[in-house]
C-alpha positions in Angstrom: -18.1 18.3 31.6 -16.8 19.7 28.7 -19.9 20.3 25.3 -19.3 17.8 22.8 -18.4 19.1 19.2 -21.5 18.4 17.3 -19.9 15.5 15.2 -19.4 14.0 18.7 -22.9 14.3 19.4 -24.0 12.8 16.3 -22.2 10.2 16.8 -23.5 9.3 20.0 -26.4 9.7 18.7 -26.3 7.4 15.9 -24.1 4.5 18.3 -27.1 5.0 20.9 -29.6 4.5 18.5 -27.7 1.9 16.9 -27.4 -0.4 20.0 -29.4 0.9 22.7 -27.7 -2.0 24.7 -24.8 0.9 25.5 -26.8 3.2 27.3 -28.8 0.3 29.4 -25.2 -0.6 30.8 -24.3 2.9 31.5 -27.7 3.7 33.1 -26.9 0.2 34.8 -23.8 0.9 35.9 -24.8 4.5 37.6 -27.6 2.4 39.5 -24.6 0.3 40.8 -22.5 3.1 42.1 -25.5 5.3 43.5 -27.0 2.1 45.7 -23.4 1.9 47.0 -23.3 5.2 47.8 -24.7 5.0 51.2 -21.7 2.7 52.6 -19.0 4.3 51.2 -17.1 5.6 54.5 -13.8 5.6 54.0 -13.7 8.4 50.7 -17.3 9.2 50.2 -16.1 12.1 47.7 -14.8 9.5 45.4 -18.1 7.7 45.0 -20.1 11.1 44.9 -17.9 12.4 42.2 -18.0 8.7 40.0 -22.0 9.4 40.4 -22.3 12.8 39.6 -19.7 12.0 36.0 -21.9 8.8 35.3 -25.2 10.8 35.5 -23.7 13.7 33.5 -22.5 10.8 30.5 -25.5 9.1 30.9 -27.9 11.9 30.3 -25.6 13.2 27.4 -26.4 9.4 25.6 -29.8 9.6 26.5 -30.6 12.9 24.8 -27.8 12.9 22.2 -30.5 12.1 19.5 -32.6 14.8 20.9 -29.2 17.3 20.4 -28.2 16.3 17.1 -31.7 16.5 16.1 -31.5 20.2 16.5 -28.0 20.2 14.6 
């Protein structure tokens, strides 16, 4: 993944600490494609790579406020 410019990270920041709904539905939706990991047969590279870009964004939102704290 690219780094964010700080004004991107700021505003992560601020939208996460805004509506913390946003990054229940991302950590959600990485829970989703991780349990379905395990069955995916037919591309199993497509599922891995959709995890590992969902972990990446979600821990960017999670510690955005931590990052542009330090801005």
């Amino acid at each position: 993944m690219i780094k964010p410019d700080s004004h991107v990270i700021k505003a992560l920041a601020a939208a996460v600490r805004a509506h913390p709904e946003i990054l229940e539905w991302l950590e959600g939706w990485r829970m989703s494609e991780l349990e379905r990991l395990p069955q995916a047969v037919s591309n199993p590279t497509l599922f891995q790579g959709r995890c590992q870009v969902l972990n990446e964004v979600v821990d960017l939102v999670k510690n955005a406020p931590a990052f542009a704290a330090k801005l």
